[in-house]
VEXDRENDREN-725600 format. One line per field, with one value per residue (C-alpha): residue in three letters; z, y, x; residue number from 1. Coordinates in pm, 1 decimal. Layout:
N
tinu: [ALA:...]
zz: [Z:...]
yy: [Y:...]
xx: [X:...]
tiza: [NUM:...]
END
This chain:
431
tinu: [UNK:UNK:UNK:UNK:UNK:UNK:UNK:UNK:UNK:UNK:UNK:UNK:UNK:UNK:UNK:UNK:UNK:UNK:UNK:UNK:UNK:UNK:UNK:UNK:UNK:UNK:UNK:UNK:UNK:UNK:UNK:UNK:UNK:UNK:UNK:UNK:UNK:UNK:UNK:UNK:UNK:UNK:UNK:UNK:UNK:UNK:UNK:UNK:UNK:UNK:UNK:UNK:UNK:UNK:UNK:UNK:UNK:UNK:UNK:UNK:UNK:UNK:UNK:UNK:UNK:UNK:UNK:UNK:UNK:UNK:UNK:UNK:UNK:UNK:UNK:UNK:UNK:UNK:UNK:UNK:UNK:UNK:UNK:UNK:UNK:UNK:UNK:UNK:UNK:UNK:UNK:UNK:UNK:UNK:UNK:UNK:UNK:UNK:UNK:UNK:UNK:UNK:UNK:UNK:UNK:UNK:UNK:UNK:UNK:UNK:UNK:UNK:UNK:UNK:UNK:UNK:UNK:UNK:UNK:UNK:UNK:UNK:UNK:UNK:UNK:UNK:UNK:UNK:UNK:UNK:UNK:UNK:UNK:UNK:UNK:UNK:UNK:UNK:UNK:UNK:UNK:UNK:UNK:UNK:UNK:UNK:UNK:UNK:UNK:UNK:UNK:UNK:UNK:UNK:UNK:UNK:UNK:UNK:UNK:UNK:UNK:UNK:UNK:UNK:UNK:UNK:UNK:UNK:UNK:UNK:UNK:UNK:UNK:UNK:UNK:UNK:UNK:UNK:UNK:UNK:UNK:UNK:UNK:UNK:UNK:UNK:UNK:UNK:UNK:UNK:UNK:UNK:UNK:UNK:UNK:UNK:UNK:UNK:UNK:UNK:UNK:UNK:UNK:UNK:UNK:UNK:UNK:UNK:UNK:UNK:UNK:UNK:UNK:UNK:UNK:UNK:UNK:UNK:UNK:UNK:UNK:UNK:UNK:UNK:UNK:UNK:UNK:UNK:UNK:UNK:UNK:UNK:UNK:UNK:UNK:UNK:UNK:UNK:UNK:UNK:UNK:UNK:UNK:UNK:UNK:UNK:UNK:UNK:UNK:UNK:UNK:UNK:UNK:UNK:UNK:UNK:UNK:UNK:UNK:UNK:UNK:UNK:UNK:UNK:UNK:UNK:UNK:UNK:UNK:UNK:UNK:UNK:UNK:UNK:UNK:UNK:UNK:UNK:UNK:UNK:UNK:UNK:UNK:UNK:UNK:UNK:UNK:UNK:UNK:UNK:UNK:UNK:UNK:UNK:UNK:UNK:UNK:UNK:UNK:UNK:UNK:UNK:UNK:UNK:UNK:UNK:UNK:UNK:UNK:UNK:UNK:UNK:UNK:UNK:UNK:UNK:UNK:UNK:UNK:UNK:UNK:UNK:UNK:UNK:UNK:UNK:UNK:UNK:UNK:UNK:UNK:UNK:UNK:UNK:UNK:UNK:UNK:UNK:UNK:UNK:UNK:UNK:UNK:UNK:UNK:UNK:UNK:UNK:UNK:UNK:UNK:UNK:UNK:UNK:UNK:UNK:UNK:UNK:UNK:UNK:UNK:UNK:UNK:UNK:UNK:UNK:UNK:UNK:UNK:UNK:UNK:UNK:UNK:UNK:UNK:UNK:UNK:UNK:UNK:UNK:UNK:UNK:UNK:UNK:UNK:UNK:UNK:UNK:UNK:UNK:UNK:UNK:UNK:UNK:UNK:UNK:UNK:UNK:UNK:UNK:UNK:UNK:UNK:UNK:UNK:UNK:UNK:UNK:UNK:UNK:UNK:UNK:UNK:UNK:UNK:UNK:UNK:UNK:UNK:UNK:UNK:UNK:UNK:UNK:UNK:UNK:UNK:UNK:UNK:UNK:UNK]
zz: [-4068.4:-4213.9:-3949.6:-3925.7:-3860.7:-3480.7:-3452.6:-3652.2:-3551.5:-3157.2:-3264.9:-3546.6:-3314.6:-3041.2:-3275.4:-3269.8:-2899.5:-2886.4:-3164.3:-2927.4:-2607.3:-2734.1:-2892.4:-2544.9:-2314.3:-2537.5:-2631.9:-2376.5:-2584.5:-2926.4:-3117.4:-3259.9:-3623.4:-3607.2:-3661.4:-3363.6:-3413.5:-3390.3:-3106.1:-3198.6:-3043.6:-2895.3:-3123.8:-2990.3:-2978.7:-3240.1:-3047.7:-3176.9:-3416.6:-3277.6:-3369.7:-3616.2:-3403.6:-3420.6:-3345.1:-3197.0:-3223.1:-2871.0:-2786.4:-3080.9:-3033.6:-2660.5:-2478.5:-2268.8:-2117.3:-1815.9:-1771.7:-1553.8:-1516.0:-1262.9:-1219.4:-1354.5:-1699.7:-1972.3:-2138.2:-2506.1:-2804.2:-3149.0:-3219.6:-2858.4:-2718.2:-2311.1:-2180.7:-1849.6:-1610.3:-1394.3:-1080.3:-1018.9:-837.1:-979.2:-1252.8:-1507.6:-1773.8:-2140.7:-2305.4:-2618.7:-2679.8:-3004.6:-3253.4:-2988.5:-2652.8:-2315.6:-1988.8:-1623.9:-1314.2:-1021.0:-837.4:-1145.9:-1363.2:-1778.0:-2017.3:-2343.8:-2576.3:-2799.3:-3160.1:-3050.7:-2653.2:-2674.7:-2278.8:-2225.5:-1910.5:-1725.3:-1600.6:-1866.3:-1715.8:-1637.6:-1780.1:-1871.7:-1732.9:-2001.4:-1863.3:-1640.7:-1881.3:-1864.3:-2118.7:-2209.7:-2453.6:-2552.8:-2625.4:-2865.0:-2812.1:-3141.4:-3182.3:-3394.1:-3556.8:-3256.8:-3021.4:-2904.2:-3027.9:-2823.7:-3005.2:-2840.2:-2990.1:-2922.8:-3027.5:-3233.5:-2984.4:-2679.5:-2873.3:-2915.4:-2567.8:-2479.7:-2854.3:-2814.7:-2446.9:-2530.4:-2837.1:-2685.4:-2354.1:-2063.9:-2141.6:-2026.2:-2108.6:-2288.0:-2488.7:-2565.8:-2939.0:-2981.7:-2845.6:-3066.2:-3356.6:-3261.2:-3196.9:-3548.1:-3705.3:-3492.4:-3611.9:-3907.8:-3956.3:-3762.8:-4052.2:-4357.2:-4203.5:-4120.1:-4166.8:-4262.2:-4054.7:-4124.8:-4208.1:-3863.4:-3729.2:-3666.7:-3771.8:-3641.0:-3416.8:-3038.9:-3119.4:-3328.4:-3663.1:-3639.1:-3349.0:-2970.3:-2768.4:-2437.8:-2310.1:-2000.9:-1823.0:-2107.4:-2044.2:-1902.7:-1845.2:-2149.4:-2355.2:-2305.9:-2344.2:-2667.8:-2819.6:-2706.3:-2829.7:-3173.2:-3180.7:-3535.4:-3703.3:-3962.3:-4193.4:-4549.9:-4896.2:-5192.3:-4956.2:-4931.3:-4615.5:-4552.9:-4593.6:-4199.6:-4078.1:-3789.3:-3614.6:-3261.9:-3414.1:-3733.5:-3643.3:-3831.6:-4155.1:-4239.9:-4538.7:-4900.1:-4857.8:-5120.7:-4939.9:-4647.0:-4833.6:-5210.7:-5258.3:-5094.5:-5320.9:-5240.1:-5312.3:-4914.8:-4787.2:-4894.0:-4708.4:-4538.8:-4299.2:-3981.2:-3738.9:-3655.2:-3776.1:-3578.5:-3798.9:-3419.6:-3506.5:-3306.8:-3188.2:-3084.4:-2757.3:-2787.5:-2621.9:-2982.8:-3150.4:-3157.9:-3103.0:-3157.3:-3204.5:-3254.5:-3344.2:-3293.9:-3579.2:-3393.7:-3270.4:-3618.7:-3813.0:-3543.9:-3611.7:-4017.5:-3982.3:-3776.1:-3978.9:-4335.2:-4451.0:-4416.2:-4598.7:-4890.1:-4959.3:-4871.6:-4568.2:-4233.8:-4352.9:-4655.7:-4378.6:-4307.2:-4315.8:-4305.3:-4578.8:-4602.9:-4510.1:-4714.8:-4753.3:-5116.3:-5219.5:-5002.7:-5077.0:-5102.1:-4740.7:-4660.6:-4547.9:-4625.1:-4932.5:-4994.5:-4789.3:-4973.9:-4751.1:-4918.5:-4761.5:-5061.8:-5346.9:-5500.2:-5298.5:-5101.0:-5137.1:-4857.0:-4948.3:-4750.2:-4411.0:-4420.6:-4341.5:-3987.3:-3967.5:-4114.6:-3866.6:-3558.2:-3229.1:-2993.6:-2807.8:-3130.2:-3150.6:-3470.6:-3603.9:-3484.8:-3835.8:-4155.6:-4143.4:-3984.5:-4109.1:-4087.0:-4005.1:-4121.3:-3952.0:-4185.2:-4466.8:-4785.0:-4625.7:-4258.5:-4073.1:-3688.1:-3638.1:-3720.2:-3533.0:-3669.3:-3567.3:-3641.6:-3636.6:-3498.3:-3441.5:-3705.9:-4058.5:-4066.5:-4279.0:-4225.5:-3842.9:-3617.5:-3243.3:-3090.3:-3358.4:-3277.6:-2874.1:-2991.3:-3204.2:-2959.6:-2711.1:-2981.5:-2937.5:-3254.6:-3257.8:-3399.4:-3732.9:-3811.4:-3644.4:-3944.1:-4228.9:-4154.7:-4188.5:-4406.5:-4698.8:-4894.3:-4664.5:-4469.2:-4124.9:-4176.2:-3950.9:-4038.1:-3764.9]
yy: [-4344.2:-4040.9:-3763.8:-3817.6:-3548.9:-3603.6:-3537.5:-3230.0:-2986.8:-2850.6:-2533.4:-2482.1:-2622.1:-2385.5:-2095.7:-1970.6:-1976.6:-1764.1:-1544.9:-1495.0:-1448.7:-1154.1:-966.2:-966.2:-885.0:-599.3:-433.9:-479.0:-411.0:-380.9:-34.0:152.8:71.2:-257.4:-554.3:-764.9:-1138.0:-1434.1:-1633.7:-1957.5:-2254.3:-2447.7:-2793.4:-3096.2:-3381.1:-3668.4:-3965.6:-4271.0:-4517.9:-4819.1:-5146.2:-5416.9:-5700.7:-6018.0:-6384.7:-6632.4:-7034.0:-7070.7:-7448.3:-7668.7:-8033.1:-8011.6:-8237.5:-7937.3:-7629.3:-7476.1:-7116.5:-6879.1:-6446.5:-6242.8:-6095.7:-6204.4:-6372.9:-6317.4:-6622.2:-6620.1:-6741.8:-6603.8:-6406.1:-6208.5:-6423.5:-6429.4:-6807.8:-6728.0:-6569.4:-6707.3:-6612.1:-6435.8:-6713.3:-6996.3:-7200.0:-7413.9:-7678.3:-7671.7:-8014.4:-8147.8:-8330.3:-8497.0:-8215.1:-7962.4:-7796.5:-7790.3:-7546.3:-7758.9:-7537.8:-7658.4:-7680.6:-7947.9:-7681.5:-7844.1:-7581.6:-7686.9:-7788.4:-7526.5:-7460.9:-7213.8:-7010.0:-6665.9:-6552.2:-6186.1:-6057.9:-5793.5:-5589.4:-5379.7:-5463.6:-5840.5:-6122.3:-6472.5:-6759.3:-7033.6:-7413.3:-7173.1:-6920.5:-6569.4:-6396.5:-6037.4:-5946.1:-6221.8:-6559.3:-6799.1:-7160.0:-7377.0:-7767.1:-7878.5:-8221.3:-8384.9:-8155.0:-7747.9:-7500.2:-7188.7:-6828.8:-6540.6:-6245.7:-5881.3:-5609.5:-5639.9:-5454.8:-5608.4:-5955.6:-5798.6:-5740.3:-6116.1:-6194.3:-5997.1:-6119.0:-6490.0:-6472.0:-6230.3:-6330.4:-6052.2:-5786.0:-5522.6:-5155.8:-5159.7:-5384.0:-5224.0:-5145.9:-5510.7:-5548.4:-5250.0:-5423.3:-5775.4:-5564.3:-5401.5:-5750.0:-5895.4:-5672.7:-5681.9:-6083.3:-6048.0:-5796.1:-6020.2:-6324.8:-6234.5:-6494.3:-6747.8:-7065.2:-6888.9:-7250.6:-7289.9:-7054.3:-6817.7:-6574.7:-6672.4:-6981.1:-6895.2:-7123.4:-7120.1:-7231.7:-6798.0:-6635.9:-6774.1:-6610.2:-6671.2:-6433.0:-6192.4:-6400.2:-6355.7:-5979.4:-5784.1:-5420.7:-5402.0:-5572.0:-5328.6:-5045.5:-5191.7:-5233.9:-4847.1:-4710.1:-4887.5:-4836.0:-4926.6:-4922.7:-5154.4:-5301.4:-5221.5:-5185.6:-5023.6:-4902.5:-5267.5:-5491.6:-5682.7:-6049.0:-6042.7:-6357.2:-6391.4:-6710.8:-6691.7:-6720.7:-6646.8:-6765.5:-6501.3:-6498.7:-6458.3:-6703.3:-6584.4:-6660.0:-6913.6:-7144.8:-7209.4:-7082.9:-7201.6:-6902.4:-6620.9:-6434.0:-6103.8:-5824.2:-5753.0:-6103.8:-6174.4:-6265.8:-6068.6:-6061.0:-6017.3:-5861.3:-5584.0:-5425.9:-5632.3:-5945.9:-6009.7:-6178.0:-5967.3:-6296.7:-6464.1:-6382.6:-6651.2:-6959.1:-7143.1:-6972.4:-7268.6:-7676.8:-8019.9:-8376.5:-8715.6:-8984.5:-9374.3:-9639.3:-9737.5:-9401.5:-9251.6:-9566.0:-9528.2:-9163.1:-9201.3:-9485.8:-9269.2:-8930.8:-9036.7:-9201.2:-8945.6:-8672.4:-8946.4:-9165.2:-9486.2:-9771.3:-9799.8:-10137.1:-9984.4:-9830.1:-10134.3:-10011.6:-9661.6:-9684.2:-9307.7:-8959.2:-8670.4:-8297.1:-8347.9:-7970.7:-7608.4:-7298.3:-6985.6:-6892.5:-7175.7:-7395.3:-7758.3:-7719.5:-8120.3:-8427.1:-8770.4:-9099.0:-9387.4:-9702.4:-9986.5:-9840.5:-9527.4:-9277.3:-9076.4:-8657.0:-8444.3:-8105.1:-7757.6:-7732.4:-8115.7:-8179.9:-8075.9:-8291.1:-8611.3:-8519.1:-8519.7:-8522.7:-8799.6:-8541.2:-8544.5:-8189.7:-8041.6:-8005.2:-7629.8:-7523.3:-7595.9:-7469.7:-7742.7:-7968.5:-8323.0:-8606.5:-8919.9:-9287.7:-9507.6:-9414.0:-9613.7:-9899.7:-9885.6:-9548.4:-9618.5:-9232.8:-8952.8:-8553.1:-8287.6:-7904.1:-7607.5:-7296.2:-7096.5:-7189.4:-7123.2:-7106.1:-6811.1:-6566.4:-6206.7:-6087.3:-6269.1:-6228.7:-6262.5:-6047.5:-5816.2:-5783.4:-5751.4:-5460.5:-5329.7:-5327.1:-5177.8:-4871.6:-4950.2:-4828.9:-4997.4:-4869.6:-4881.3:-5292.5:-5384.6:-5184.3:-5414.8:-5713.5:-5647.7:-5368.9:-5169.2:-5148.7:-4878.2:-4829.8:-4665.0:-4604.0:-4732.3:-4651.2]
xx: [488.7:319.3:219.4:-152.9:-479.5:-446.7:-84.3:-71.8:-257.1:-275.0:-157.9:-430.0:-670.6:-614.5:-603.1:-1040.1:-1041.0:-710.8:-824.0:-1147.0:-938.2:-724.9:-1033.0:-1233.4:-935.2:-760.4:-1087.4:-1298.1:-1650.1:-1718.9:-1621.6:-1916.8:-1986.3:-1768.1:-1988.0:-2039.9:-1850.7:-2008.3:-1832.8:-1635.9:-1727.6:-1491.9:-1395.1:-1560.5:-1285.2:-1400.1:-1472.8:-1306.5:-1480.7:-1623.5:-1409.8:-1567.4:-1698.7:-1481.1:-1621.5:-1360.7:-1370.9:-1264.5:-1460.4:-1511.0:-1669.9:-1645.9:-1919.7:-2010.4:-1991.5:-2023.1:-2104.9:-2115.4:-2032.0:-1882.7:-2221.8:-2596.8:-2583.4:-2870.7:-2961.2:-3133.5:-3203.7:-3043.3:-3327.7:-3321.6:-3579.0:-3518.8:-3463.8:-3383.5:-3144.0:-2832.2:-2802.3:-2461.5:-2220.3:-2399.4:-2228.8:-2518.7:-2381.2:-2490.3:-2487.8:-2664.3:-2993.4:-3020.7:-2903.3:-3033.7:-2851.3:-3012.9:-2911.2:-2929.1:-2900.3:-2757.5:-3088.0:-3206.5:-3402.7:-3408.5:-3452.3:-3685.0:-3416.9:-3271.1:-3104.8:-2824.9:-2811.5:-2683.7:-2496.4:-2451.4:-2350.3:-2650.3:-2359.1:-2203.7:-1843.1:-1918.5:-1755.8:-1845.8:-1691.0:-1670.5:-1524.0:-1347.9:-1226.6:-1311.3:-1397.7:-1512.1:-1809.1:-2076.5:-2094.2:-2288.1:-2330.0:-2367.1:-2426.7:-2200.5:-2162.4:-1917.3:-2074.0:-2073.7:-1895.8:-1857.6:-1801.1:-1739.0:-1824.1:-1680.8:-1519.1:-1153.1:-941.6:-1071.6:-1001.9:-631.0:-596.6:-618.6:-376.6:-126.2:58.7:-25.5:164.9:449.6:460.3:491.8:761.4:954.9:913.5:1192.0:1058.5:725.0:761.9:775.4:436.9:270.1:456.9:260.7:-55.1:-43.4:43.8:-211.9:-486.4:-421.3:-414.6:-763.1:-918.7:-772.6:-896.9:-1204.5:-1464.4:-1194.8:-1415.0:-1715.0:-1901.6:-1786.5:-1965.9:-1663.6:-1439.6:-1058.4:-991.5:-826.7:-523.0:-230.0:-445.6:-490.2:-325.8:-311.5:-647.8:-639.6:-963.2:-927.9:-646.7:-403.4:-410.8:-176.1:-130.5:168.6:-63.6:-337.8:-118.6:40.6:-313.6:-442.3:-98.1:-186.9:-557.2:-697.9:-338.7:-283.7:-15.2:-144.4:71.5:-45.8:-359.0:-504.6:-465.4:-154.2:-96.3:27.7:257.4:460.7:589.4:860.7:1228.4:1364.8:1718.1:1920.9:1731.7:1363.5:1226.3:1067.6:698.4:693.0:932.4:683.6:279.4:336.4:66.7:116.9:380.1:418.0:663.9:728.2:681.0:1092.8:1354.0:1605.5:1914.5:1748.5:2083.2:2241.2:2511.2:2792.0:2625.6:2456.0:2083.6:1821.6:1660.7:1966.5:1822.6:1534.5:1523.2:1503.0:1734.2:1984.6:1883.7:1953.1:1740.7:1854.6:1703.5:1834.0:1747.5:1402.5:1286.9:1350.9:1172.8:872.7:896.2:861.4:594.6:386.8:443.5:564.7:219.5:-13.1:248.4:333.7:84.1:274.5:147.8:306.8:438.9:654.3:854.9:1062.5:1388.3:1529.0:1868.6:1900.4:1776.2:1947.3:1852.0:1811.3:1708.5:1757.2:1527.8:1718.9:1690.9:1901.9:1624.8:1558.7:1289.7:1311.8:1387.8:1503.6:1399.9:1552.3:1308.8:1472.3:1278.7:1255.8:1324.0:1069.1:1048.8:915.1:864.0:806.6:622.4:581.2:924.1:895.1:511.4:747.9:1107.3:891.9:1142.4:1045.1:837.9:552.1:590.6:653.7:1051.6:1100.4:1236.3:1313.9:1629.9:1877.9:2177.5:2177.9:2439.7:2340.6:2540.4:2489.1:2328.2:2345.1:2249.8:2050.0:2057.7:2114.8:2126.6:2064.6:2106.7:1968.4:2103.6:1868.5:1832.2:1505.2:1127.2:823.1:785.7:1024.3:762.2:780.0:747.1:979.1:844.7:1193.6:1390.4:1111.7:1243.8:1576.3:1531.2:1274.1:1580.4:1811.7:1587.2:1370.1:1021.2:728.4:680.4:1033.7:1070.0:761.6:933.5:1209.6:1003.5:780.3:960.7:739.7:451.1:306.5:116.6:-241.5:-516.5:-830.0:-1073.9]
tiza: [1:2:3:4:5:6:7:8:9:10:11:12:13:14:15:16:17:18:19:20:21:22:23:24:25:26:27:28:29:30:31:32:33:34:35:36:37:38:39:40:41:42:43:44:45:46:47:48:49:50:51:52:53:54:55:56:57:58:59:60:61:62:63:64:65:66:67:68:69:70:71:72:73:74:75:76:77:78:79:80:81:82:83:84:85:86:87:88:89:90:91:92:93:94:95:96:97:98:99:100:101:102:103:104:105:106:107:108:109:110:111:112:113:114:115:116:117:118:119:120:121:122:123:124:125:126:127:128:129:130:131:132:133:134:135:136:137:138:139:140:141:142:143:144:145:146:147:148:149:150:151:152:153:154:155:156:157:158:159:160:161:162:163:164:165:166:167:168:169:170:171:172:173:174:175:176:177:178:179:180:181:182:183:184:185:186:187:188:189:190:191:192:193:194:195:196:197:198:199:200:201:202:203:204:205:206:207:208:209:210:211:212:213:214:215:216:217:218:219:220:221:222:223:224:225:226:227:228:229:230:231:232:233:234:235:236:237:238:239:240:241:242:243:244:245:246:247:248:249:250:251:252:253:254:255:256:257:258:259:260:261:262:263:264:265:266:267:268:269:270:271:272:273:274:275:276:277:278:279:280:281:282:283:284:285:286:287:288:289:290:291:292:293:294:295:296:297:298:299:300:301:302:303:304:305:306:307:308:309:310:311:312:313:314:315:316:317:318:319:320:321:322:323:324:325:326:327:328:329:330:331:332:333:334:335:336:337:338:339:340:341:342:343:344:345:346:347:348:349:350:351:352:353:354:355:356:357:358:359:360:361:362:363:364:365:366:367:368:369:370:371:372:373:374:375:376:377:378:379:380:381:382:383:384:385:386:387:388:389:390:391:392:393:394:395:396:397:398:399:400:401:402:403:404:405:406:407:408:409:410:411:412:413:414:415:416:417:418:419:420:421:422:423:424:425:426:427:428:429:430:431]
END
């Protein structure tokens, strides 16, 4: 990373005030005939810009809300109009009216119903308490069509400060760099998505649609510290904002962009060999770096007539009988780019992230990864099992959380763990 304005320079900033030190101590006055010199004041430090505002989906179509602050909250309408104030320690509810929302206190006060209700805390250090959340900054209430949606506005790094440990978990400090990497990645997914559900009402969402926000309980003191360390740092290439993704285990190999977001081509969003120089994988230290699902002949036929219709077009009732499952194409990361499901007609093709929607475990949850072998009993003519061994969790694009540890405890720093996954860019400060 290129030295920047604030690390170069406390020698040429101390220089004046030295200058001026050595001229009143050695002299003592001013000789005759020498023109007097203007004193030089002392260089005020540049105070930091502020950080854009960022507006987070955290409630969407919930039936209500109940609010309350750590001290007094201000209640008012979008255009600053006062509705009324709650009391510190009390908690009201916010439901809807028709296509309008209404506040009850717990004494039985109504508002007047209301388009939108702004909360803002009368303490400058309170918080808001949302369904039992807290949360720093402000916080909008919407009606929506199913019901409220809740959007809490405030500024980008103290959003980062409740991203960046509920994506990474809590960590060592040896482990550190990992978390300024996620905060730089982090920050910058936040400024290239901004106003991505903006018919929503909001900028990101708080779950893993954008990044994982989890308000003032997802802090911790790392966290913090990762986000100060990194203030307004960025991942940019060719001076433009980064396309940013990141995802928990890579297993040994990152993916080309293409395999997983048909659109997002881009010169540093490639794939790459992602160990150390013993052929070790840096995130071979992650819980998901290895695993293993079965399936019998019924739980893998209930599995495709739940997941294979929406992904293919077909009815639940085409899925009669399973005659084969075969990885029938493999991107060049090594991960399954097309699944063949033989049902007694044509076969069936599964492309790309929908593999791991269609090869739901038992559990629902999605397939960890693309990138697994299969063994197939008896295919050709009715399957009555199949296992399925993989390798790493996520879609395997650019920043790998775990490989990210590893490296952090290989003694990599920050800068040097995202020019590894992400070649060609650059770090640069934007505010």
């Amino acid at each position: 990373m290129a030295t920047t304005g604030a690390d170069a320079g406390p020698f040429r900033r101390a220089l004046p005030l030295l200058l001026v030190g050595i001229v009143s101590c050695v002299s003592g006055s001013i000789p005759p005939g020498r023109p007097a010199r203007t004193p030089v004041p002392a260089p005020q430090p540049v105070p930091p810009r502020a950080d854009p505002e960022i507006r987070v989906g955290v409630l969407v179509a919930t039936a209500r809300v109940l609010v309350a602050g750590t001290d007094a909250l201000v209640i008012s309408e979008p255009d600053g109009a006062r509705v009324t104030t709650i009391p510190a320690g009390e908690t009201w509810q916010v439901t809807t009216v028709g296509q309008k929302l209404t506040l009850r206190s717990p004494a039985g006060w109504v508002s007047p119903s209301l388009d939108a209700v702004t909360l803002s805390a009368a303490a400058p250090e309170a918080l808001l308490r949302l369904n039992g959340k807290l949360y720093r900054g402000t916080a909008d209430l919407l009606r929506d069509g199913a019901g409220i949606t809740v959007v809490n506005r405030l500024g980008l790094e103290a959003y980062l400060s409740g991203v960046v440990s509920a994506e990474m978990g809590r960590r060592s400090p040896s482990e550190e760099a990992a978390l300024q990497a996620q905060a730089v990645i982090s920050r910058t997914y936040a400024l290239r998505n901004l106003g991505k559900w903006r018919r929503q009402g909001f900028d990101l969402s708080a779950g893993v649609a954008d990044q994982v926000y989890g308000g003032v309980l997802s802090e911790t003191p790392e966290g913090r510290a990762a986000v100060a360390a990194t203030r307004g740092f960025l991942l940019t290439y060719n001076g433009a904002t980064a396309e940013a993704f990141f995802y928990s285990t890579c297993g040994g190999r990152t993916a080309d962009a293409v395999e997983a977001f048909r659109g997002a081509a881009q010169p540093y969003l490639r794939s790459i060999a992602d160990q150390d120089e013993r052929g070790v994988a840096y995130c071979s230290i992650s819980p998901r770096y290895r695993w293993h699902e079965e399936w019998s002949d019924r739980s893998l036929q209930a599995t495709l007539e739940r997941n294979l219709p929406p992904v293919s077009g077909i009815r639940k009732e085409q899925v009669r009988q399973v005659r084969d499952i075969r990885v029938a194409h493999r991107s060049p990361s090594g991960r399954v780019d097309q699944l063949a499901i033989a049902l007694g007609g044509p076969e069936i093709r599964v492309a790309g992230l929908a593999i791991r929607q269609v090869l739901r475990p038992p559990t629902g949850e999605l397939l960890r990864s693309n990138a697994f072998t299969l063994a197939v009993t008896g295919g050709g003519s009715r399957v009555s099992h199949v296992a399925a061994d993989g390798m790493g969790s996520g879609h395997g694009v650019g920043f790998c959380q775990w490989g990210a540890v590893g490296r952090a405890r290989a003694g990599q720093g920050y800068a040097q763990i995202l020019a590894a996954y992400f070649p060609g860019t650059r770090v640069a400060r934007r505010y």
